[in-house]
C-alpha positions in Angstrom: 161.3 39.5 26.8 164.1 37.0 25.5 163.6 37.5 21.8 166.8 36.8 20.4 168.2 39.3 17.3 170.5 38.1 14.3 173.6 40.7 14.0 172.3 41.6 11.0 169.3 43.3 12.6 171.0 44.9 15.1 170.4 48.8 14.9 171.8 50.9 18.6 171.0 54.4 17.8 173.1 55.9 20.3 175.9 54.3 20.5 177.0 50.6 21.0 178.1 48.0 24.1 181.4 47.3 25.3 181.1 43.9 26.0 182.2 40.9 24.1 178.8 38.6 23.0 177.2 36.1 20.6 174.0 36.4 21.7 171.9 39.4 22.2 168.4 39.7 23.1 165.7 42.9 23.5 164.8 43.8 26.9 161.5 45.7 26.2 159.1 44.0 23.5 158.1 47.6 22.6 160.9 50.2 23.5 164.5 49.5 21.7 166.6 50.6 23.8 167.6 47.6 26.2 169.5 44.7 25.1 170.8 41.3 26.7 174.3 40.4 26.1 175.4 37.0 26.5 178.6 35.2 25.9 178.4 31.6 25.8 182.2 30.7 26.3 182.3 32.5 29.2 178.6 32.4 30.8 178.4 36.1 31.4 175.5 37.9 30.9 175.4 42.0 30.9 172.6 45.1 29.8 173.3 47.1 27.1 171.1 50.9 27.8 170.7 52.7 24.4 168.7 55.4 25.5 170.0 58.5 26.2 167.6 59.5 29.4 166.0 56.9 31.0 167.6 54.3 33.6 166.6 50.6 33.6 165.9 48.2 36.8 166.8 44.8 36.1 165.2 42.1 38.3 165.6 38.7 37.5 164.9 34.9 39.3 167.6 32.0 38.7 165.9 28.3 39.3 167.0 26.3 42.0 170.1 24.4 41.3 171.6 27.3 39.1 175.8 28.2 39.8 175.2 31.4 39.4 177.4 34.3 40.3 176.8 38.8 40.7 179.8 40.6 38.2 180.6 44.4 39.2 177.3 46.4 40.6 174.7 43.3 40.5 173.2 42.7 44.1 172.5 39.0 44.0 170.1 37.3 47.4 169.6 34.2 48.1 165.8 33.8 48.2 165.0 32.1 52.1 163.5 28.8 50.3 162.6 27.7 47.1 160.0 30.0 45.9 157.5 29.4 42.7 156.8 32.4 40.0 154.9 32.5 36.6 156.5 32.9 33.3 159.7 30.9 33.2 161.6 30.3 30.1 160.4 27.8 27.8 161.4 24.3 28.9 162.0 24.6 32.4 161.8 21.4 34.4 160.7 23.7 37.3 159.6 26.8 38.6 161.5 27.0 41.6 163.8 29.6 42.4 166.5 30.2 44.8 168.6 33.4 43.5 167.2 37.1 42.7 169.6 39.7 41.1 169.5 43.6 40.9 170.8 45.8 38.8 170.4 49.5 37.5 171.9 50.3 34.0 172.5 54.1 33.5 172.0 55.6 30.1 174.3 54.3 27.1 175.6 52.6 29.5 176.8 48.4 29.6 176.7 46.8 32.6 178.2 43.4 33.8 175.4 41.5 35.1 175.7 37.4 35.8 178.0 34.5 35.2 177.7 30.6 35.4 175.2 27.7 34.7 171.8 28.7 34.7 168.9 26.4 34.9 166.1 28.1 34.3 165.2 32.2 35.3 162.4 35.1 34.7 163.3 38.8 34.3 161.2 42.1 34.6 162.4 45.2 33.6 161.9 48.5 34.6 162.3 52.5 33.1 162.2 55.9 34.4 163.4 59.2 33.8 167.4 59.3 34.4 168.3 62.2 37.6 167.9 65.6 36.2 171.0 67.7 36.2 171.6 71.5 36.6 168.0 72.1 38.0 166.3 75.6 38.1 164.1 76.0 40.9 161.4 78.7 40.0 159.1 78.7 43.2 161.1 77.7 46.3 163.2 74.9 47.3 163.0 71.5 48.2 163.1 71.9 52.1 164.6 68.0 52.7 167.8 66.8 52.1 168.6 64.3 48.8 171.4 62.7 46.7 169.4 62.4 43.6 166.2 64.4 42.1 164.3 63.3 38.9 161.3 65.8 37.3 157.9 63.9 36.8 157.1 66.6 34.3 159.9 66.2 32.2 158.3 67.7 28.9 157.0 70.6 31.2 158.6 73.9 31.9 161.3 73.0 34.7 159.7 69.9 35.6 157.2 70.9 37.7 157.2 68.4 40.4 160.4 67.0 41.5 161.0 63.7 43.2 164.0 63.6 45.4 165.5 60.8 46.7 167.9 60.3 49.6 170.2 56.8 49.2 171.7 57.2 52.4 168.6 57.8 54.8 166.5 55.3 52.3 163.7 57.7 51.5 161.8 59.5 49.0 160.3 62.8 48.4 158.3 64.7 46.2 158.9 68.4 46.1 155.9 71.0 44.1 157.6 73.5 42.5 154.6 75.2 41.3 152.6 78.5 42.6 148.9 77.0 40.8 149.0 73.5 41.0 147.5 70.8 43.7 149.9 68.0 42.3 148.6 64.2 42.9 151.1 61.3 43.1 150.4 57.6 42.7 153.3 54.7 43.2 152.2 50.9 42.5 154.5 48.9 44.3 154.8 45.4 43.4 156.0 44.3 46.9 154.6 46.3 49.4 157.3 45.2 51.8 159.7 47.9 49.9 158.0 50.7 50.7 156.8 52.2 53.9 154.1 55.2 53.8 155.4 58.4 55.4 153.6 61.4 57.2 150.6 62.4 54.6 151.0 59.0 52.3 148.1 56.9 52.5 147.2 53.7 50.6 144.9 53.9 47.4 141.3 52.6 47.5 142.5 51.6 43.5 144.5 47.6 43.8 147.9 47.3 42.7 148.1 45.4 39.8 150.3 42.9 41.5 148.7 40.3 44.3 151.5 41.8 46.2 151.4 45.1 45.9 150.2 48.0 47.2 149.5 51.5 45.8 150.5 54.6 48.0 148.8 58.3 47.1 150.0 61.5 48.7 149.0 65.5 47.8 151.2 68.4 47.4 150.5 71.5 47.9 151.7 74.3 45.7 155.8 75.2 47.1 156.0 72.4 49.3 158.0 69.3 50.0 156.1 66.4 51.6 158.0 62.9 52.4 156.8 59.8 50.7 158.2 56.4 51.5 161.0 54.7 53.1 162.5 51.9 52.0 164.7 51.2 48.6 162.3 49.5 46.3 163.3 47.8 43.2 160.4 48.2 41.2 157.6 50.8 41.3 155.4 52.6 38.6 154.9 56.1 38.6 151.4 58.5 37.8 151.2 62.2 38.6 148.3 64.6 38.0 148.3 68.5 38.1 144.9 70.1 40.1 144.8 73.8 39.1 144.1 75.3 42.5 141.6 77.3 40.8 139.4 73.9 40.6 139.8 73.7 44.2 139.0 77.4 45.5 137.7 79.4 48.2 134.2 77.4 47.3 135.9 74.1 48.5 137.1 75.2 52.3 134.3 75.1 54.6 134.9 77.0 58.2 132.3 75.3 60.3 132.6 77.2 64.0 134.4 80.5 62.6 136.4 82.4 60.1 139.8 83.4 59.9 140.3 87.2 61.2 140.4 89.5 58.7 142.0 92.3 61.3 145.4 89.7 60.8 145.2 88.6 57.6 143.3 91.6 54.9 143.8 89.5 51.7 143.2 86.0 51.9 145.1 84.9 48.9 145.5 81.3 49.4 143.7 79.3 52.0 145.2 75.7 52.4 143.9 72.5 54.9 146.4 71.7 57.0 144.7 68.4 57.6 143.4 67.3 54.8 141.8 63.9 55.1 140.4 65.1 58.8 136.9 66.5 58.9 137.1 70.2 57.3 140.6 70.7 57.6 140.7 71.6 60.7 143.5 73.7 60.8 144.1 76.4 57.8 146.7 78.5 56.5 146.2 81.2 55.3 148.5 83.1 52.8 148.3 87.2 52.0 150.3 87.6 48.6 149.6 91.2 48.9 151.3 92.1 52.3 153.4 88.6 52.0 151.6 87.2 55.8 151.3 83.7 56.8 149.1 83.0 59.5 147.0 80.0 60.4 143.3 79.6 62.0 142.3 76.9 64.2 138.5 76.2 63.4 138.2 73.3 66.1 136.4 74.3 69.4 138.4 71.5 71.5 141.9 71.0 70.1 145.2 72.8 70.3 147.1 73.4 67.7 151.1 73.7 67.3 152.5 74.0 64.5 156.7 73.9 63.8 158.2 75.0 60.8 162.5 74.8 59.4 163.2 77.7 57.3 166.6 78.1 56.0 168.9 80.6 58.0 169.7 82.6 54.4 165.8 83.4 54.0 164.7 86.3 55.0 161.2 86.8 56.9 159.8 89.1 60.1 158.4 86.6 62.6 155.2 87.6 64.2 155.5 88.2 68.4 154.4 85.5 70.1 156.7 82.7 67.7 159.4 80.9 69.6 162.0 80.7 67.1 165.5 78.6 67.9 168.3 79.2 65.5 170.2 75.9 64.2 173.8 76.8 63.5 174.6 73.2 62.4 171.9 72.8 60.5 171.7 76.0 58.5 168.1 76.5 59.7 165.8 78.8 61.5 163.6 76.5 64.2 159.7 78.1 64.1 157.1 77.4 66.3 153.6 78.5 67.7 150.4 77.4 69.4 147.1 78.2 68.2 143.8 78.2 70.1 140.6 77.1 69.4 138.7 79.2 67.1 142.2 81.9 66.9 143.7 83.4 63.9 147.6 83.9 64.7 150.4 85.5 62.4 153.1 83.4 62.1 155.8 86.0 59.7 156.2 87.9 57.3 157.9 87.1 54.0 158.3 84.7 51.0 161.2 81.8 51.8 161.8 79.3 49.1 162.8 76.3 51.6 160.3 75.8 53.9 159.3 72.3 56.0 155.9 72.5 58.2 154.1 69.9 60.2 151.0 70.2 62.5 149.7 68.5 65.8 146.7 69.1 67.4 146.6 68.1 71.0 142.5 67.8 73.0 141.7 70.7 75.7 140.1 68.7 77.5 140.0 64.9 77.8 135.8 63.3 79.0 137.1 60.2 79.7 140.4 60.6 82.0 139.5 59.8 85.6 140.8 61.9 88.2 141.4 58.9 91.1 141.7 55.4 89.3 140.8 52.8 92.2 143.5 50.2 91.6 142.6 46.8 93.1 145.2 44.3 93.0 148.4 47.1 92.5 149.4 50.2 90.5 151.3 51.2 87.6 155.2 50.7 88.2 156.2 54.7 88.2 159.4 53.8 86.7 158.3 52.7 83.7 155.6 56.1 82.9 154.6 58.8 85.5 151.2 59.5 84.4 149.2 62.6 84.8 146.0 61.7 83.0 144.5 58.1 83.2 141.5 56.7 81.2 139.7 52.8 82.0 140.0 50.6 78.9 136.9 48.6 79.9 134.5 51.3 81.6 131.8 48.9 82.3 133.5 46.3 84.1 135.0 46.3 87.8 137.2 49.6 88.4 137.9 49.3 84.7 140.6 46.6 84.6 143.1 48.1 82.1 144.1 51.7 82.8 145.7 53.8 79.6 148.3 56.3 81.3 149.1 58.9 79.5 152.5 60.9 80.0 151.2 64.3 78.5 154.8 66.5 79.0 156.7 63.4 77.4 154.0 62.9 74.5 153.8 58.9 75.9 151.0 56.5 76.7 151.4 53.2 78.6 148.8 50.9 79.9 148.8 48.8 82.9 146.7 45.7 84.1 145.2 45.9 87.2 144.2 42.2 86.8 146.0 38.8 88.5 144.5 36.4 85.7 144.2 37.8 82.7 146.4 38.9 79.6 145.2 41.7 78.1 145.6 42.6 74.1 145.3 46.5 72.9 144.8 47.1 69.3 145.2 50.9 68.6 144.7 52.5 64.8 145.5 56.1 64.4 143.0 57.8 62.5 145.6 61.0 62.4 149.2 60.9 63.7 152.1 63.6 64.0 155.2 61.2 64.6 153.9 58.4 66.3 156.5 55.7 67.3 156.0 52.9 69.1 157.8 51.6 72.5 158.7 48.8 74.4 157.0 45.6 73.1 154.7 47.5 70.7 154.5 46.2 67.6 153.0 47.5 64.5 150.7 45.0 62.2 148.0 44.8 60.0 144.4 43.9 61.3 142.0 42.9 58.9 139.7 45.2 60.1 141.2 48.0 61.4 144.0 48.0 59.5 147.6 49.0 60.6 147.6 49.0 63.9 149.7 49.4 67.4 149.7 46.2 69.2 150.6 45.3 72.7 150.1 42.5 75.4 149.9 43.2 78.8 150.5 40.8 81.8 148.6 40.6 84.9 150.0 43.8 86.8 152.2 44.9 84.5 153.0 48.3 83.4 153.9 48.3 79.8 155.1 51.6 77.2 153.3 51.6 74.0 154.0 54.7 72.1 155.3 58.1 72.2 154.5 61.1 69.7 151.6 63.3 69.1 148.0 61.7 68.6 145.0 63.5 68.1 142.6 60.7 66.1 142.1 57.1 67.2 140.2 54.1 67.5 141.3 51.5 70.2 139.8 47.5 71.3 140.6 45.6 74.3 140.2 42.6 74.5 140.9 39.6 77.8 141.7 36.4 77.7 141.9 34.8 81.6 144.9 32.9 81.9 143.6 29.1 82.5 143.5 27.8 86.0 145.8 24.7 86.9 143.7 21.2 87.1 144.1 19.6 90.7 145.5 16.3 91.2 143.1 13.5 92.3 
C-alpha cells in the first residue's frame, strides 16, 4: 500500500499527473494504475488515476496529534474520539486516530488530497467502473430518477444491469435491462451504518468480510427498476449474477388455492411473484407477449391486494375497466391502480411501456383477533391522537387485556394505548413484509438480537401513543410490563 517507486521505474500508461512531487507511491499492490504523490517541502499529498475507466475511493485515518488539513474536493471529519485501527505505518508510536479523509479520483485524473504534519495514518482504496455515458437502453427504462448510472456488465452487450445512483436524494438503484434474465445483486458494506436496505433489499445469510459490515442482497426481475439502499457510502464491493428465467420457469410457481384465469389472460408468457420471499408468492403477474396483457392473480383466500403502478405519460397502453388511473402533469407520469380479490384474476392494460415502477400491498379481509367492544378499566384511548376502528388486546390472557393496539385502517396507522395505572409497557414489532412502513411519534427503529430490526415503543400508564403508519400485512409483535415501583413509606 505505501511502496515507494524510484523515477526511474515510473511507467503511467495513460498519461501523467499535474502535480509537483518527490515522492510517489503505488496505491494498489496489484493494479498500476493509482499513485501517491507527495511533496515534502510543501506537505501536500494528492492521487494520481491512470486508468482510463474506473474511479478510485480514497479513505484514509490520520493519528491523533496530526496538523492536518482537506485541499480542493477532500471531505476531511473529525473522528468523535480517539479511535484504534489495524495496519498503521511502520513506526507509529500509536494507533490512535482522530481525522478520516475522503476522496474520489476520476479517471486520468490528479487530485489534491492533504497538507501538513502527519503523525502516523492507514489508507484503503477502492475501484469501480467509472459512470457510463451515451447509454442505449434495449428493454425499457429505468423507471426512478438518477444523476449517475454505471453498467455491472460492462464487457456484456449494453451492460445489462444498470446501477443508478441519485446524489441528491442519497440513494441507489439497480435497473434490469434484460427480457431473460433474473439478475442477483450483492453489496458488502464495510460499515453498515452507510447503507440502509430499501423496499425488496434484505441482508445476506453470507458475513461481510468486515466485523462491521453487513451484506445487502436484492432480485430483479427481467425490465424492472427496484431501489436498493440509502445512504452515501464510501466503500462497498460489488457481485452480480445472471439467472436465465428459463432456470426458473413455470415448474418453479406453485398456485396453492387456484390458477390464474385463462378466459383473461390466453397465453401465459411470463409468470412473476410479486412477493417473493412470502410463502408462494402470493400475488402473480402474469404477462401475455402474444396479445401484450398484464394482469395479476391473487392466490391468497384472506388478503386483498392493491397494487399501484407510475408509467410514463409518453407510453402508450389501453387500461383495463375497473383501473383508477390519475394523470400527473408535473411529474410526466400516468398514476395506475387496482384492487384484487382473493383468488381473482384482473387485467390491469394493454401494451408494452419501457418505464414502468410497481409496488404491492396486501391488506387482511378479515381480522380474528380485533374485538368489537374493548372494556377499558381505568380510561380510554385519547381520540385525538388515533380514532380507531378496529382494536386488538396485546396481552389476551390477562385482565381486559391491558394494552390495546388501535388500528386506524382509512389512514393506514396503528397506535397502542395502556389501560394500566402502574405499569410501562414496551412493544417490540418486526415486520415479516412491509409496503412503506414508517414509524411515528416516539417509535423508534433498532436491532433486537432476536428479532432483528424492529419498531420499538414505550407506553405510559394511560397513555395513547402513535407507532406507525403504512401498509402491513406480515408481523411478529412481544409485549412486555414492567410495574412502575411503589414509593417506600416513612417510619
Amino acid at each position: 500500500m505505501s511502496t515507494l517507486v524510484p523515477r526511474d521505474k515510473l511507467d503511467f500508461k495513460n498519461g501523467s499527473p499535474k502535480f509537483e512531487y518527490d515522492e510517489c507511491y503505488v496505491g494498489f499492490e496489484n493494479n498500476d494504475f493509482l499513485y501517491r504523490l507527495v511533496n515534502t517541502k510543501t506537505q501536500e499529498w494528492a492521487f494520481y488515476n491512470d486508468s482510463t475507466e474506473n474511479i478510485v475511493k480514497v479513505k484514509s485515518r490520520f493519528g491523533a496529534g496530526s496538523k492536518v488539513v482537506a485541499l480542493d474536493r477532500t471531505m476531511l471529519v473529525k473522528l468523535p474520539a480517539a479511535s484504534e485501527a489495524e495496519g498503521s505505518t511502520p513506526g507509529n508510536a500509536s494507533k490512535a486516530y482522530e481525522w478520516e479523509a475522503f476522496l474520489e479520483v476520476e479517471p486520468g485524473s490528479t487530485e489534491l488530497f492533504v497538507k501538513g504534519e502527519i503523525n502516523s495514518y492507514i489508507m484503503e482504496f477502492y475501484s469501480e467502473a467509472a459512470p457510463a455515458k451515451n447509454i442505449e437502453f434495449e428493454y425499457r427504462v429505468p423507471s426512478v430518477p438518477y444523476d449517475k448510472v454505471y453498467k455491472c456488465f460492462k464487457d456484456k452487450g449494453n451492460g445489462l444491469l444498470f446501477r443508478l445512483v441519485d446524489e441528491k436524494r442519497n440513494t441507489w438503484a439497480f435497473y434490469n435491462d434484460t427480457r431473460d434474465y433474473i439478475m442477483k445483486v450483492s453489496v458488502d458494506f464495510p460499515n453498515k451504518d452507510e447503507a440502509t436496505p430499501l423496499n425488496g433489499t434484505k441482508v445476506a445469510q453470507t458475513p461481510s468480510s468486515n466485523a462491521k459490515g453487513i451484506v445487502y442482497v436484492l432480485e430483479i426481475e427481467p425490465g424492472q427498476t427496484e431501489m436498493f439502499i440509502s445512504g452515501a457510502p464510501t466503500s462497498y464491493k460489488l457481485s452480480f449474477a445472471a439467472d436465465p428465467i428459463a432456470n426458473r420457469g413455470e415448474s418453479d410457481i406453485i398456485f396453492k388455492n387456484g390458477s390464474p384465469d385463462p378466459a383473461i389472460v390466453p397465453h401465459q408468457s411470463h409468470v412473476f411473484r410479486c412477493f417473493k420471499d412470502h410463502d408462494n408468492g402470493l400475488l402473480f403477474r402474469i404477462v401475455d407477449d402474444v396479445n401484450k396483457i398484464w394482469a395479476f392473480y391473487n392466490d391468497t383466500t384472506d388478503f386483498m391486494m392493491t397494487v399501484n403502478s407510475r408509467i410514463p405519460s409518453c407510453e402508450e397502453i389501453q387500461v383495463a375497466p375497473g383501473v383508477d388511473v390519475t394523470h400527473d402533469d408535473a411529474e410526466g407520469v400516468v398514476l395506475l391502480s387496482v384492487q384484487v380479490n382473493p383468488l381473482t384474476t384482473v387485467p390491469f392494460f394493454v401494451g408494452d411501456p419501457k418505464g414502468i415502477e410497481t409496488t404491492f400491498s396486501a391488506t387482511p379481509t378479515r381480522d380474528a383477533e380485533a374485538i368489537e367492544n374493548p372494556q377499558y378499566e381505568n380510561g380510554s384511548p385519547d381520540l385525538s391522537v388515533i380514532q380507531p376502528d378496529v382494536v386488538h388486546k396485546c396481552f389476551k390472557e390477562y385482565g381486559n387485556g391491558l394494552l390495546f393496539r388501535l388500528k386506524d385502517t382509512v389512514n393506514r396507522r396503528w397506535g397502542f394505548y395502556n389501560d394500566t395505572t402502574d405499569n410501562i409497557m414496551t412493544v417490540k414489532v418486526a415486520m415479516t413484509e412491509v409496503g412503506n412502513v414508517q414509524p411515528l411519534g416516539n417509535t423508534r427503529v433498532v436491532e433486537d438480537p432476536e428479532m432483528g430490526e424492529i419498531y420499538m415503543l414505550e407506553v405510559h400508564p394511560l397513555r395513547t401513543e402513535l407507532f406507525i403508519e403504512g401498509d402491513v400485512y406480515g408481523f411478529t409483535s412481544r409485549f412486555t410490563a414492567v410495574r412502575i415501583p411503589t414509593p417506600a413509606r416513612g417510619g
